[in-house]
C-alpha positions in Angstrom: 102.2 189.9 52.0 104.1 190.2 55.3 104.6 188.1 58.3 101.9 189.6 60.8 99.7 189.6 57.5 99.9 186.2 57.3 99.5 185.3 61.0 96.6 187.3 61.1 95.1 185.4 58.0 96.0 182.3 59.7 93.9 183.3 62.9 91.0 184.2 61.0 90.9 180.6 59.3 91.5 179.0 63.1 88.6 181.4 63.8 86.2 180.3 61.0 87.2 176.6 61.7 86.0 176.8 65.2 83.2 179.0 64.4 81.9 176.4 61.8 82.3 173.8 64.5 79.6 175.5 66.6 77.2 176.1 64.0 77.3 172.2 62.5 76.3 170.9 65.7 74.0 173.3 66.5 72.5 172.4 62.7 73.4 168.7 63.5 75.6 168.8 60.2 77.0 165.5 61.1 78.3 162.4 59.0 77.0 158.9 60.8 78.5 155.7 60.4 77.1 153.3 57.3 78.4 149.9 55.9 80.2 152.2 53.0 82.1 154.4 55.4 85.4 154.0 57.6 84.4 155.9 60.2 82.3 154.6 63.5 81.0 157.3 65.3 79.0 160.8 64.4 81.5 163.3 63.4 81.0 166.9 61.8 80.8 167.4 58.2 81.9 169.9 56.1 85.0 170.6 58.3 87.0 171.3 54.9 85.1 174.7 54.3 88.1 176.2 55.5 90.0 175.8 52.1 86.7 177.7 50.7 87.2 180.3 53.2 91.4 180.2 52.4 90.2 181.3 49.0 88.1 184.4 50.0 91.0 185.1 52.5 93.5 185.1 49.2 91.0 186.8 46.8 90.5 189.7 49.7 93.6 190.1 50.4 95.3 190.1 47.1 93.0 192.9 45.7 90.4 190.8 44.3 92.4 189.9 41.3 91.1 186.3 40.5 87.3 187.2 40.3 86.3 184.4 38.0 88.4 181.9 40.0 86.8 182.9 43.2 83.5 182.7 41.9 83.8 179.2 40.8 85.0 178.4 44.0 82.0 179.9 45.2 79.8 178.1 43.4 82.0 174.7 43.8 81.6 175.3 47.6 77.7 176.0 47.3 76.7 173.2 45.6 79.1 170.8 47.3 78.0 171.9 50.6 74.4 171.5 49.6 75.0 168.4 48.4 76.5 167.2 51.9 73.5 168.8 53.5 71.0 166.8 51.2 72.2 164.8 48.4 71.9 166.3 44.9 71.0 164.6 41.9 74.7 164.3 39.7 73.6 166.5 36.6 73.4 169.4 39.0 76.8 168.6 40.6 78.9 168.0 37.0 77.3 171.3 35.6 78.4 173.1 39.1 81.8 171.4 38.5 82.0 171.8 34.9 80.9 175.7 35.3 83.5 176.3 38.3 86.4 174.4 36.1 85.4 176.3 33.0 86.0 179.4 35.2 89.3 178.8 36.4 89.5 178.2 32.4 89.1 181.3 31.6 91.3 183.4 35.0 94.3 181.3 33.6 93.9 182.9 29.8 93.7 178.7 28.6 89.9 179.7 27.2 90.5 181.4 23.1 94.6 180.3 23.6 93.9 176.5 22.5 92.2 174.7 20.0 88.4 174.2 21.1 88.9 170.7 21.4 92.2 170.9 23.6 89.9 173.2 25.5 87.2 171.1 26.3 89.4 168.3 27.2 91.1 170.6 29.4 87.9 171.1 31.4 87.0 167.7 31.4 90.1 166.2 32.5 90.1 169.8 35.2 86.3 168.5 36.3 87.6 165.0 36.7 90.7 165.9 39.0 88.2 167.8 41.3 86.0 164.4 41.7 88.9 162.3 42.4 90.3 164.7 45.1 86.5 164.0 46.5 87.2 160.4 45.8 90.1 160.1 47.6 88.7 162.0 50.9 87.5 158.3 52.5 90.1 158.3 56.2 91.3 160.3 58.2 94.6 162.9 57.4 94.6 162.5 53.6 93.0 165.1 52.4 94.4 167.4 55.1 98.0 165.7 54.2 98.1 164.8 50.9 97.1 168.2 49.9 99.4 170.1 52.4 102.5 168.1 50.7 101.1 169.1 47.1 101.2 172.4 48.2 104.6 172.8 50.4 106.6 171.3 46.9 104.2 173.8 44.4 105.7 176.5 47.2 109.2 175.6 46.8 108.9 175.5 43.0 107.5 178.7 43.2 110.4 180.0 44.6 112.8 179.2 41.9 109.9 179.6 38.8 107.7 182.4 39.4 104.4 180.5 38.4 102.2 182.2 40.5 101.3 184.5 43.5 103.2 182.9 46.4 100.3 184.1 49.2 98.0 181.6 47.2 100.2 179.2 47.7 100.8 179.9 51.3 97.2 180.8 52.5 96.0 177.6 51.1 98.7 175.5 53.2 97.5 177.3 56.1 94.3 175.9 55.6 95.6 172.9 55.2 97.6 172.8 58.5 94.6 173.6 60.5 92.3 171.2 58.8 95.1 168.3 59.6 94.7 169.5 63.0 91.1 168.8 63.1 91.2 165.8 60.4 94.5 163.9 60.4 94.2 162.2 63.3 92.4 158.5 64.9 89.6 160.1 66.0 88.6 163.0 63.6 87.0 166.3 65.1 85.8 167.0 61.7 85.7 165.5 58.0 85.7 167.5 55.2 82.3 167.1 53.2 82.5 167.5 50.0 82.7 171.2 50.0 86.2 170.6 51.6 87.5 167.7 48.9 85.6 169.5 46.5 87.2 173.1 47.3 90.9 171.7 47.9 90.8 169.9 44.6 89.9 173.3 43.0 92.6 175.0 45.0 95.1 172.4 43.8 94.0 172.2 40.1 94.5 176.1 39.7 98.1 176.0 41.2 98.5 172.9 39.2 96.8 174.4 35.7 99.3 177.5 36.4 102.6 175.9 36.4 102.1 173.5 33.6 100.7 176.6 31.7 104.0 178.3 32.5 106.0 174.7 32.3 104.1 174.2 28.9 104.1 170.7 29.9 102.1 167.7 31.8 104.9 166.9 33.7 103.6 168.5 36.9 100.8 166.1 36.7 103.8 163.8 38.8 102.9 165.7 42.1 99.8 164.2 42.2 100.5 160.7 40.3 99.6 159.0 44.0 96.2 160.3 43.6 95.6 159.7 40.0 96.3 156.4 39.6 94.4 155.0 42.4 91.4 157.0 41.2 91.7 155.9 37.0 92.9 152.2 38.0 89.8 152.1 40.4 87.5 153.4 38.0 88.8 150.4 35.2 88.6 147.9 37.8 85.2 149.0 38.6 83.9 149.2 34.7 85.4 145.9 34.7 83.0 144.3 37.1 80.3 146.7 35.5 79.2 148.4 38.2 77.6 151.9 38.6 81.2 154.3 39.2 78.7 157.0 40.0 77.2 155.2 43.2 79.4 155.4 46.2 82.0 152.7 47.1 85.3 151.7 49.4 87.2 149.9 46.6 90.3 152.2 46.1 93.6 151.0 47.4 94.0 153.3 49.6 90.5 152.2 51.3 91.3 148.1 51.2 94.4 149.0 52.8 92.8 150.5 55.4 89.7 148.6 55.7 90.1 145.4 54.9 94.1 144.9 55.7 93.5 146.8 58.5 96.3 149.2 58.4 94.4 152.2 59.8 93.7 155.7 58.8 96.6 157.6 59.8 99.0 154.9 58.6 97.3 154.6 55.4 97.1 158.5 55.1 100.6 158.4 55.5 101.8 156.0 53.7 100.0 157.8 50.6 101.2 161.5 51.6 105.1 159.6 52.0 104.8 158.4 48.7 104.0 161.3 47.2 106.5 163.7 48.9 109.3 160.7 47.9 108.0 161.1 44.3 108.0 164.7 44.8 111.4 165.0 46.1 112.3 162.9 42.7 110.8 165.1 40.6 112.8 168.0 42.2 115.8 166.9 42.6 117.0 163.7 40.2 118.5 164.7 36.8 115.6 162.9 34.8 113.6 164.4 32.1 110.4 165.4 33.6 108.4 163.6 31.3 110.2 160.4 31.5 110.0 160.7 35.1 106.3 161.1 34.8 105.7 157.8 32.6 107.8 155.6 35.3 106.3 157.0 38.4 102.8 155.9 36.9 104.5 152.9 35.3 105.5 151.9 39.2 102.3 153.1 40.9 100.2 150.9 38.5 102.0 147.8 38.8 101.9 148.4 42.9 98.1 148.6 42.4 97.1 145.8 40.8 99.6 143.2 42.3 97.9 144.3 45.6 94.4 144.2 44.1 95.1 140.8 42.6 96.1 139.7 46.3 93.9 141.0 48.4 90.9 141.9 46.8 88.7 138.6 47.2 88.9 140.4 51.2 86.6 142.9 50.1 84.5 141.0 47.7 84.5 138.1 50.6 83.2 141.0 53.0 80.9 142.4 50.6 79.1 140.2 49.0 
């Protein structure tokens, strides 16, 4: 694509952002403060449809190449946005998810290349990364941020390892810019819903899927170690006090931080997003075997977690209980 092309794309997503705005409080789509949430005012949900409308721009665009990917980002985006509208129940949401991932599947050529059980842990493992980019999406300018860095590094890999169509790559970031213009900031004009985390996650596990498929290797799992291993450790410490990991909650790191040490949104956003661009910038540039690189960044990450969750964590349960 060319320059205007992509300005032009990039003004249609402003467009749709601002259009969205108008309709959501004319509809009174709206998230309102409860003792779960970090937030404490009314703010508009479902801001993040603009990474489902970044897809339609690339699958337009591009000659409608990806057909099974976009449709499972259709459907992702549906259900999700139904969902923000009026809760679903969850065996409608994982078959959506499951169904969209299973897509995505099949557009990268991993469906009837793998052994059938490599292929259904692919898509559960693919279902879970969507979940946990919605489970991360709890203040302000991560989402927006953390995915914007992803996205700038898969770019610059892209440049020197053809992996994938570069105007994916770009068009997505432009979404990303605009929603951190709306989102990464004290006082939000927008979250995401879960059609945005939802959408961005599928957005990010496609680029993701295609440059370990072309790596042959898990080691690009690193550029988005931040994420995962606040989303697995949280889920163990949860199972460990037996709770429900399906009911909604504020016990990731990244939300005790905030919360209850009172660090703030935007300094907790980015802290998370400078992490991950320093890992990033690791990964790109120190002479390290990917792989081993890999094992110590989560080696370091999980320590980090749990000495600060063996500190500070009787500040939730003390505010909690």
């Amino acid at each position: 694509m060319s320059l205007p092309e992509y300005i032009l794309i990039f003004v249609i997503l402003a467009l749709l952002q601002t259009a969205y705005f108008a309709v959501a409080r004319r509809l009174d789509i709206v998230s309102l403060p409860c003792h779960r949430s970090s937030h404490r005012r009314p703010t508009v949900s479902g801001g993040g449809i603009v990474f489902y409308f970044a897809v339609m721009a690339f699958y337009i665009a591009g000659g409608m190449s990806c057909t099974l990917f976009a449709a499972g980002a259709t459907l992702l985006a549906a259900v999700s946005f139904a969902d923000d509208l009026r809760p679903l129940g969850v065996l409608v949401r994982m078959a959506a998810q499951l169904t969209g991932v299973t897509l995505a599947a099949m557009q990268l050529g991993v469906i009837g290349h793998m052994p059938l059980w490599a292929t259904v842990a692919a898509i559960i493992i693919g279902t879970g990364f969507v979940n946990a980019c919605n489970f991360m999406d709890g203040v302000n300018g991560i989402t927006g941020g953390y995915s914007l860095i992803t996205l700038l590094t898969l770019l610059l890999i892209n440049t020197r390892e053809s992996f994938i169509d570069p105007s994916f790559l770009i068009i997505s970031a432009m979404a990303a810019a605009i929603f951190c213009f709306c989102n990464y900031r004290r006082h939000a004009l927008c979250f995401a819903g879960d059609v945005g985390s939802v959408s961005v996650g599928y957005i990010l596990l496609f680029a993701l899927g295609s440059l370990m498929i072309a790596t042959r290797s898990l080691a690009p799992l690193v550029f988005v170690a931040v994420y995962g291993v606040d989303t697995v450790l949280t889920i163990v410490h949860r199972l460990m006090l037996r709770q429900n990991i399906l009911q909604s909650h504020r016990m990731h790191l990244y939300q005790l931080i905030s919360n209850e040490l009172g660090l703030g949104h935007i300094a907790t956003a980015s802290l998370y997003i400078a992490v991950q661009a320093i890992i990033n910038a690791g990964a790109l540039w120190l002479p390290v075997d990917p792989v081993i690189y890999l094992c110590a960044v989560i080696v370091v990450l999980a320590a980090v977690y749990i000495v600060i969750m063996r500190r500070y964590f009787c500040l939730y349960s003390d505010k909690n209980q």
